[in-house]
C-alpha positions as CSV (number, residue, x, y, z in Angstrom):
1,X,-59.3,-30.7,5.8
2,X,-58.8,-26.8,4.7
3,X,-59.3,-26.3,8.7
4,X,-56.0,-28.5,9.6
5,X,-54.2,-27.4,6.4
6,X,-54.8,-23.6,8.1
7,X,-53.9,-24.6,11.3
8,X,-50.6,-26.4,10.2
9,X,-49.9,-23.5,8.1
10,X,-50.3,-21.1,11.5
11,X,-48.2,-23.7,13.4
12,X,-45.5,-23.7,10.9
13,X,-45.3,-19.9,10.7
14,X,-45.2,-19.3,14.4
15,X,-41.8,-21.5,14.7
16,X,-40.6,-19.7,11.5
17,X,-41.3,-16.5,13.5
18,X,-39.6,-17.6,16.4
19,X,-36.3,-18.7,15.0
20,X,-36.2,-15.8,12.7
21,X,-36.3,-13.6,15.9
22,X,-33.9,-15.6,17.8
23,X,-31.3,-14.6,14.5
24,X,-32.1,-11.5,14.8
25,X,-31.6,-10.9,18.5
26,X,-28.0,-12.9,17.6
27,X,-27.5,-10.4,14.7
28,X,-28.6,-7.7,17.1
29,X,-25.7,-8.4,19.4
30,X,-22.7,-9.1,16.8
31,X,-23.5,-5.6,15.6
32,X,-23.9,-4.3,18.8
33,X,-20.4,-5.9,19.7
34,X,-18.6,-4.4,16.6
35,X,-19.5,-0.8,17.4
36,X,-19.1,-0.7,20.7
37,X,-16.5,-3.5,21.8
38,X,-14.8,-4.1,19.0
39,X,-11.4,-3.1,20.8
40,X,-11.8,-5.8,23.4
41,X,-12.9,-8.4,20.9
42,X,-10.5,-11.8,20.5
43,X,-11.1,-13.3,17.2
44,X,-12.1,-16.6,19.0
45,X,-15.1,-14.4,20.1
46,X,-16.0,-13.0,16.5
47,X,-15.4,-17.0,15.0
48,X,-18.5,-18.3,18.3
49,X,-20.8,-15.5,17.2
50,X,-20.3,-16.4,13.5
51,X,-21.0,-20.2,14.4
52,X,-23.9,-19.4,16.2
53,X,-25.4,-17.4,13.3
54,X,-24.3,-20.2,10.6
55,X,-26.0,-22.4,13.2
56,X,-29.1,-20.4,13.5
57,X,-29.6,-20.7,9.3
58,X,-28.7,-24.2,8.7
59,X,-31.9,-24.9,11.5
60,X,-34.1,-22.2,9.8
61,X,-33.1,-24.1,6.0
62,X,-34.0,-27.5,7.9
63,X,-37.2,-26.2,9.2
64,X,-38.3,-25.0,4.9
65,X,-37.0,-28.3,3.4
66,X,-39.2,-30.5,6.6
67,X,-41.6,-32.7,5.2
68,X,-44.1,-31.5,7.5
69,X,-43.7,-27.6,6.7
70,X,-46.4,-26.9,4.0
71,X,-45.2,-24.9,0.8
72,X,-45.1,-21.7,1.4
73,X,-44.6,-20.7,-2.6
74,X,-48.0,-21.9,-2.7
75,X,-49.4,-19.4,-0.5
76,X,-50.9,-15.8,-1.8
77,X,-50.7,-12.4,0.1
78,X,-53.3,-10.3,-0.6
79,X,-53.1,-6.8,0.7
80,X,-57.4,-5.9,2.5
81,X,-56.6,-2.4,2.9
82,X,-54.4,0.3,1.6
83,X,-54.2,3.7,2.8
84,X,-51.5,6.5,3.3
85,X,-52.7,7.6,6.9
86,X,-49.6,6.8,9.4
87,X,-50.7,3.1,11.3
88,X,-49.2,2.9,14.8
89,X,-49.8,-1.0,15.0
90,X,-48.5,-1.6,11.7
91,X,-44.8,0.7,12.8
92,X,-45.3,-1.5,15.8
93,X,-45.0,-4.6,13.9
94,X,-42.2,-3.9,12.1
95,X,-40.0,-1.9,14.5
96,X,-40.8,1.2,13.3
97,X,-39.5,0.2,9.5
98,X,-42.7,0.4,7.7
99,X,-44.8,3.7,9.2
100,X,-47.8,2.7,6.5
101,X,-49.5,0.8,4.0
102,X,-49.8,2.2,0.9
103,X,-50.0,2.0,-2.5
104,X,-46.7,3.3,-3.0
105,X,-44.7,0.6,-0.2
106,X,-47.0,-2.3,-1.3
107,X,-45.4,-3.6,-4.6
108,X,-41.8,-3.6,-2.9
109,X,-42.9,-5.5,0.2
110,X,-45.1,-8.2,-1.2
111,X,-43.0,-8.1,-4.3
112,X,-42.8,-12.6,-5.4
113,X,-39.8,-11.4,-8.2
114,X,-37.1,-9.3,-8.8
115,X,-36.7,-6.3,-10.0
116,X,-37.0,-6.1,-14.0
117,X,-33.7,-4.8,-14.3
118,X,-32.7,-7.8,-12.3
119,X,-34.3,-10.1,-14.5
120,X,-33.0,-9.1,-17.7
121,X,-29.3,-9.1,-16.4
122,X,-30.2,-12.7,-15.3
123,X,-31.5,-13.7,-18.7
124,X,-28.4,-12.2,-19.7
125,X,-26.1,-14.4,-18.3
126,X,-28.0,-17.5,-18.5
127,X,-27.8,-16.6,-22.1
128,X,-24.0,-16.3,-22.1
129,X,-24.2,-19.9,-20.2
130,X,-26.0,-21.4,-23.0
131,X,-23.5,-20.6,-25.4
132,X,-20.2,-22.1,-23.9
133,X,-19.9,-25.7,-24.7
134,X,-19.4,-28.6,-22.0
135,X,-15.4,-28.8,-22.7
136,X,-14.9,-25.4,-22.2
137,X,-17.2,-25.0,-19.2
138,X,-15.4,-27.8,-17.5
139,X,-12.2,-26.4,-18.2
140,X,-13.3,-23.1,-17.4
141,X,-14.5,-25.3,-13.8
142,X,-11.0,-26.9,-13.4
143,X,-9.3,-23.7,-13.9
144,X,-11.5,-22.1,-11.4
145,X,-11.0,-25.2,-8.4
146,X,-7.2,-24.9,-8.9
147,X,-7.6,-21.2,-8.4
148,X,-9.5,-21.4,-5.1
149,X,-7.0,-24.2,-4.1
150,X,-3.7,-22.5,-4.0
151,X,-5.5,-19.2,-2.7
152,X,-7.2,-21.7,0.2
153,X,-3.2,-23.3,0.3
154,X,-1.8,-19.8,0.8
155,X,-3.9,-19.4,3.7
156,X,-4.4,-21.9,5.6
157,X,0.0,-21.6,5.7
158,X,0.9,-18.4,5.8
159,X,3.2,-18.8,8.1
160,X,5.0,-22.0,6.8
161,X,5.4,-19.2,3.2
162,X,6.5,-16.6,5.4
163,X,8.9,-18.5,6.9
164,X,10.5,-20.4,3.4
165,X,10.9,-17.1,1.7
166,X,12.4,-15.4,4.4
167,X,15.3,-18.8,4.7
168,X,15.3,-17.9,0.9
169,X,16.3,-14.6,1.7
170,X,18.6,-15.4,3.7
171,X,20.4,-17.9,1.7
172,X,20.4,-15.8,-1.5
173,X,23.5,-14.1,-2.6
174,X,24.1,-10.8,-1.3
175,X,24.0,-8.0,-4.2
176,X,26.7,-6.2,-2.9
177,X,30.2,-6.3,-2.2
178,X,30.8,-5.4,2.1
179,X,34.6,-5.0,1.1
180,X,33.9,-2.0,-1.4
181,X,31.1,-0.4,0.8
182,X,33.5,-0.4,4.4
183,X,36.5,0.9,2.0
184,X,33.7,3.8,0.7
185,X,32.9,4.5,3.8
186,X,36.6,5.0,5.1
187,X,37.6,7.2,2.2
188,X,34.3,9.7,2.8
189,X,34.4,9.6,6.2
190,X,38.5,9.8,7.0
191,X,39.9,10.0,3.8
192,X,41.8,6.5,3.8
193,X,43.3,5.9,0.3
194,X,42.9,9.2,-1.3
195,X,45.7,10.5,-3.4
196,X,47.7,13.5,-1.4
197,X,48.5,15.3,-4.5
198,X,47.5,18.5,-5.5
199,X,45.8,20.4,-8.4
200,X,48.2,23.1,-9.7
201,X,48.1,26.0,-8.4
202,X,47.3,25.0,-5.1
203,X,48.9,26.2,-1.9
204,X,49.8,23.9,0.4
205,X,48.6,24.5,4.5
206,X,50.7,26.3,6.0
207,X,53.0,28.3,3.7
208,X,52.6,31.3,3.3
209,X,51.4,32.5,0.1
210,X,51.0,36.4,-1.7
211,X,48.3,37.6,-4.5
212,X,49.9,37.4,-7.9
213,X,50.2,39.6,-10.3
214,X,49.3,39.7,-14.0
215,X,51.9,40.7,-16.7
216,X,50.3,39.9,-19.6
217,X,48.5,36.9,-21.0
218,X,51.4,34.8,-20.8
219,X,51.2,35.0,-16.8
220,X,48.4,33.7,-15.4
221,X,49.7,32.8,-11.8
222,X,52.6,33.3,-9.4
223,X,53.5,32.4,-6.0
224,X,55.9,34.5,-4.2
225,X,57.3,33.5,-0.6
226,X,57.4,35.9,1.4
227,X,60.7,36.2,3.8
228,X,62.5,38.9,5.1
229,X,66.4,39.6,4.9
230,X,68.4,39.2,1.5
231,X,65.9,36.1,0.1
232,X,63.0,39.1,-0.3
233,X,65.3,40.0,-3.5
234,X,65.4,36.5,-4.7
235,X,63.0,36.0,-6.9
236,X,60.6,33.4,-6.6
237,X,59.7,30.5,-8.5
238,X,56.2,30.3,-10.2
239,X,54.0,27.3,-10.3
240,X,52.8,28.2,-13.6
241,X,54.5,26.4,-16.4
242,X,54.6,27.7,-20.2
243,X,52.4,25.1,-22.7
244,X,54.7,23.4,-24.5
245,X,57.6,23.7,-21.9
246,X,57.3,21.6,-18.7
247,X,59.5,22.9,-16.0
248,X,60.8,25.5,-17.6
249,X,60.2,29.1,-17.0
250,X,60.5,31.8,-19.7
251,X,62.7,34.8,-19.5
252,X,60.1,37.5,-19.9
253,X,58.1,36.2,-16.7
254,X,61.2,35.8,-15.1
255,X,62.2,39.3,-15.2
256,X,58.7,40.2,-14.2
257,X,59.1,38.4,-10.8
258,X,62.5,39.4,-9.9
259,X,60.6,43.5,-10.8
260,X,57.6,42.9,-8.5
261,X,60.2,41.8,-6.2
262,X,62.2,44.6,-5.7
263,X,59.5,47.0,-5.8
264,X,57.9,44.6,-2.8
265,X,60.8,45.3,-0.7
266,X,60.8,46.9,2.3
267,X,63.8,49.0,1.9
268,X,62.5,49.9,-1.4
269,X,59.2,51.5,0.0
């Protein structure tokens, strides 16, 4: 009985071996794709390789939960021999992972639990399960599901979204006025509808102007034409208008002009 119990177990771990190599030749390859061809991979490709790989689990999960596949949680390793000298079968057997047996590598390879900090964090939040009360948790459940249902909505259509908000877009009111911007654009770039007047003071183009002179602080600014013949005498009109008095010039600037005048005159040179 112990005999065919042994000899089942060998059986059952020699298939296990086998289509736990054949994954990892298939991981092997994907890997080996993504490095080096990943720029000539179609995304048809990368969904085949992850099918054959989901493929290649669901058969090894089959093979644990078969009837005829004896318990392995039943089954106890024992490490014979320990010792830190390098074993060239042993790096053999495991691809040149594991160079020797020690004391040291022992307890993480032929560890049957997790890590204690692992643990505890677990006993944490099986605590914090306890402690929520079946309304809440189911809540908490239903809250989750219509979570992961619009995000699995959003994208399995992407497109179809894409496509409504961009027609919503469209179809929304404008938030400007086109009038206002093409008038904007004509006044900065030629001016149209811009007031022709002046600031005073200002010369217009192409009349010809002369420096001014000061007289006191009651003149700030005259223009004086200047012509030649008998209108050189004339005096001319200022564009700067006493406070208080539009369009009307006093006498004492008056007299100034008609002075600088005179003295500007040819003959008088």
């Amino acid at each position: 009985m112990q005999q065919r119990e042994e000899k089942q177990l060998e059986a059952s771990l020699e298939s296990l071996h086998s289509r736990v190599s054949h994954l990892k030749a298939s991981l092997q390859s994907f890997i080996l794709k993504l490095e080096h061809e990943h720029d000539r991979l179609s995304w048809p490709s990368v969904l085949d390789n992850f099918a054959l790989l989901s493929g290649q689990l669901n058969t090894i999960n089959k093979v644990l939960k078969n009837e005829k596949t004896p318990s392995y949680r039943s089954q106890v390793i024992i490490p014979l021999l320990l010792s830190p000298d390098r074993d060239e079968e042993l790096l053999r057997l495991t691809e040149q992972r594991v160079p020797v047996f020690s004391h040291e590598i022992v307890p993480d390879h032929l560890r049957t639990k997790p890590d204690p900090e692992v643990e505890e964090q677990e006993k944490h939040l099986s605590a914090e399960a306890a402690r929520i009360g079946p309304e809440v948790a189911q809540k908490l459940i239903q809250t989750l599901n219509k979570l992961c249902s619009n995000l699995l909505e959003k994208l399995n259509n992407p497109r179809d979204d894409r496509d409504s908000e961009a027609s919503a877009l469209r179809q929304s009111k404008p938030s400007f006025n086109p009038a206002d911007t093409n008038a904007l654009v004509a006044a900065v770039g030629f001016g149209k509808g811009l007031s022709k007047c002046r600031p005073p003071g200002s010369v217009p183009p192409g009349h010809p102007g002369q420096p001014m002179m000061s007289t006191g602080p009651t003149l700030q600014q005259v223009t004086i034409a200047g012509t030649t013949g008998h209108q050189a005498g004339m005096g001319g009109q200022g564009n700067q208008q006493q406070p208080g008095q539009p369009g009307k010039m006093p006498s004492s600037i008056k007299t100034n002009i008609k002075s600088a005048s005179a003295s500007m005159h040819p003959y008088n040179r």
